[in-house]
N, C-alpha and C positions, 0 to 999 in steps of 0.2 A: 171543282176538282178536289179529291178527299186529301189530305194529308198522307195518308197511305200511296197515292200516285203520284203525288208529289214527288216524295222521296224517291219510288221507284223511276221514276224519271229522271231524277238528279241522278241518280247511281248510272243509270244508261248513259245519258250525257256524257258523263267523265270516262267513263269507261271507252266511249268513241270518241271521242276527244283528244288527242296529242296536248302538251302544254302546248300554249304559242308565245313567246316572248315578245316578238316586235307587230303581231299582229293583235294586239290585246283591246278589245271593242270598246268604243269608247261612253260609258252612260253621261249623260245627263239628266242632273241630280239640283232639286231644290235647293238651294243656300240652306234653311233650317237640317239639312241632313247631312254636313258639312263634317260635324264629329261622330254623328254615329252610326252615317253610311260607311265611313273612315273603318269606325272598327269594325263593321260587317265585310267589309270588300277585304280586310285583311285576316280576318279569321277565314272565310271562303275560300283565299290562296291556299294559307295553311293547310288547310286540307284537301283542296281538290287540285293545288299545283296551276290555278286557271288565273294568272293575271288580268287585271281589269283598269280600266284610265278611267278615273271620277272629275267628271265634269261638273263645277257648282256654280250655281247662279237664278238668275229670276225665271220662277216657272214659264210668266211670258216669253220672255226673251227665247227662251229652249223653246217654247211653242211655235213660234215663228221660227226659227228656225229650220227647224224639223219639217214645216211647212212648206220650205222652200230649199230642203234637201240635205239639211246636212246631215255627215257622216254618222248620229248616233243608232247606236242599236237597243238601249234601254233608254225608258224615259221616266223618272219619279219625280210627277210634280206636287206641288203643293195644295192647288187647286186642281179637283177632281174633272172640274168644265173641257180646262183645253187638251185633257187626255183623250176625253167623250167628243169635244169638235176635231180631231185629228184622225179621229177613229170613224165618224161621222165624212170627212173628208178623203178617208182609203190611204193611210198615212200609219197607221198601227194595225198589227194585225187580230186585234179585237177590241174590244173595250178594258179591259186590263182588270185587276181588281185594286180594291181600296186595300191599303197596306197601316193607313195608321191615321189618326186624326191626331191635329197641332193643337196646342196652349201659346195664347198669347201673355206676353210678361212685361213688368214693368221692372230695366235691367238700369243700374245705374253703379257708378265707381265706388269701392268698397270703403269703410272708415266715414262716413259723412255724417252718421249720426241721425240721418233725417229720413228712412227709409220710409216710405208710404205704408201704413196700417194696411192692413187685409178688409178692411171693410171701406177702406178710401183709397185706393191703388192710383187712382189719378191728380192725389194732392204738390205731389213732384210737378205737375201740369199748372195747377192752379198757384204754388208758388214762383214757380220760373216768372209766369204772367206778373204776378202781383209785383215780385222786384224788377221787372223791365218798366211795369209802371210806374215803380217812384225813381225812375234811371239808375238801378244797380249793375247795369251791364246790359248782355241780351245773352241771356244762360237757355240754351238751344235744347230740342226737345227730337231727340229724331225717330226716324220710321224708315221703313223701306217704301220707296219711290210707287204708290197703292195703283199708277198705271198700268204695270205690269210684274208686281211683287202680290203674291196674295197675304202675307201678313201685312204690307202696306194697306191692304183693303181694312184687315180687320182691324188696323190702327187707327183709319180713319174711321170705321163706325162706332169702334169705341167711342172717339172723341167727339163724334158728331151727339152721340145717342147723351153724351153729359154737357150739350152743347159750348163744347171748349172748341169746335175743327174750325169754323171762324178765326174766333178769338187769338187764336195759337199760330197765326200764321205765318206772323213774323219772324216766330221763332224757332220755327218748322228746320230741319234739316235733313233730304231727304238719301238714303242710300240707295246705289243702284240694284241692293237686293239687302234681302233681312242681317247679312253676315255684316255685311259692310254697315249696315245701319243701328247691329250692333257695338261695333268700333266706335262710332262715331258717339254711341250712348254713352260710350266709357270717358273720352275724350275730355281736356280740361275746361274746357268751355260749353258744356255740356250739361244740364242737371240730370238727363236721363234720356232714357228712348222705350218706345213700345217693339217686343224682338219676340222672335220666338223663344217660348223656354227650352226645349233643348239646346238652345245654344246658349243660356243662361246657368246650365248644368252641366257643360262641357268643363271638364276639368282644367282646362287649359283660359276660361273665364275666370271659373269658381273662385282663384285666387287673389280677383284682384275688384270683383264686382258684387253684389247683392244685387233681390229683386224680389216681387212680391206678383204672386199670381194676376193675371184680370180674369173677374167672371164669366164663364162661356157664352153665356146669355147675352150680353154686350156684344158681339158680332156675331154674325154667317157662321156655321162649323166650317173648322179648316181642317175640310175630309182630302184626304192625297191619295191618290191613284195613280199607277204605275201599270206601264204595257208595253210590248215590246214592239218595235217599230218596225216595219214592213223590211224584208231580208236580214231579220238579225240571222247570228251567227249558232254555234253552238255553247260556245261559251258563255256569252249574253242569256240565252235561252236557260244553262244551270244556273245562273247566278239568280234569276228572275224568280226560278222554283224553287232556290235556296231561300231568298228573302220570305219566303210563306211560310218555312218552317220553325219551330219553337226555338230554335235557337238565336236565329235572327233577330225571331218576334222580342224575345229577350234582352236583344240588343236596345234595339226602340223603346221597350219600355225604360230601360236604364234612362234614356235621352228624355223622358217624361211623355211620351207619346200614347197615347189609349190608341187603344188596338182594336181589330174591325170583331165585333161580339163582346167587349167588355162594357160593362154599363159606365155611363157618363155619372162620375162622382155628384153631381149637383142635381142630377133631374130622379138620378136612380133609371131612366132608359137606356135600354141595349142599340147600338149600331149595328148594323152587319153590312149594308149593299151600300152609304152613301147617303147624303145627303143633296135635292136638288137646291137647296140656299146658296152651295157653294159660290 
């Protein structure tokens, strides 16, 4: 669908569309989209009067869900797989499109003086380890819970791929989804965690954390795809067409997100449909 119908579509939408207040469709929404689906779903009000209830948490978990019925009408996960199996299963009403691929980060409590170099992003890893060895505590290393959190995934191949995911497991601290596993990065007992970087660039972090990119190459592309779920609404339906257009898209990139057709900084290759690694 061209950007041209896009729009034209949205405008039809709104146009039949009444506001609804108490019936406002509820998405489900990856954790890492926590700030800057925030600002997307409130700029959308702003102009098309169309309230929305943002649901955030683990791609899984929404996946299963949805699976077994519950009330969402959008779904933006993190991992591109359980949009495709849910769509595979007669659960959304297409296969959706890819809206933005993640960066993983290495996010830890601001003032510490020790922030990991950019060519060594996991030496906050390899310190915690070394002072649990000589008994200076147990300074905790978090992630989101990689069962059903897909930056969980890509934390753990991170740290497999520099053979630390053994090693680290003591000190492992897992969140029930990237948001929370960010909190817990911040946390006093904590040397750091592997989080999305959008939520390392949310302003409402910014002030109180540092962090240092991790290499793409080091895990899976965290390609995210979005689609709308069998009976969404009207509203659901312009907010979905809203998210395609450059205004949106604009949003995501604030949050550090590469967008579907911009080339990957590091390879110089362009995305457009997805990656099957996801």
């Amino acid at each position: 669908m061209t950007r041209w119908l896009i729009a034209v579509l949205l405008g039809w939408l709104v146009l039949l569309s009444p506001p609804v207040v108490a019936g406002a469709p509820t998405v489900a929404a990856a954790a890492d989209l926590q700030f800057a689906l925030r600002d997307a779903a409130e700029r959308f009000q702003a102009e098309t009067g169309q309230p929305l209830r943002l649901n955030f948490g683990s791609s899984g978990n929404f996946r299963r869900q949805i699976a077994q019925g519950a009330p969402f009408e959008l779904y933006l996960s993190a991992d591109e797989s359980y949009v495709l199996a849910l769509h595979d299963e007669g659960h959304t009403e297409d296969e959706g499109v890819v809206y933005a691929i993640g960066r993983l980060a290495w996010l830890q409590r601001a003032g510490r003086d020790d922030l990991p170099k950019e060519d060594d992003p996991l030496a906050g890893v390899r310190e915690a380890l070394a002072a649990h060895a000589q008994g200076e505590g147990r300074p905790r290393i978090a992630l989101a819970n990689p069962e059903h959190a897909p930056y969980g995934v890509a934390a753990r191949q991170t740290l497999e791929q520099a053979g630390l995911w053994e090693e680290s497991a003591a000190l492992r601290i897992l969140g029930e989804n990237v948001s929370q596993a960010a909190q817990f990065a911040l946390s006093d007992d904590a040397r750091g965690g592997l989080v999305a970087w959008s939520l390392a660039l949310a302003p409402e972090l910014g002030e109180r954390s540092e962090f240092v990119l991790i290499p793409e190459a080091w895990h899976a592309p965290l390609v995210q795809r979005m689609a709308l779920v069998k009976g969404a609404g009207d509203t659901a339906r312009a907010f979905y067409a809203w998210l395609q257009l450059d205004e949106a898209r604009e949003i995501l990139a604030r949050y550090g997100f590469r967008l579907p057709g911009e080339a990957d900084d590091e390879s110089g290759e362009e995305n457009v449909e997805g990656s099957e690694a996801s």
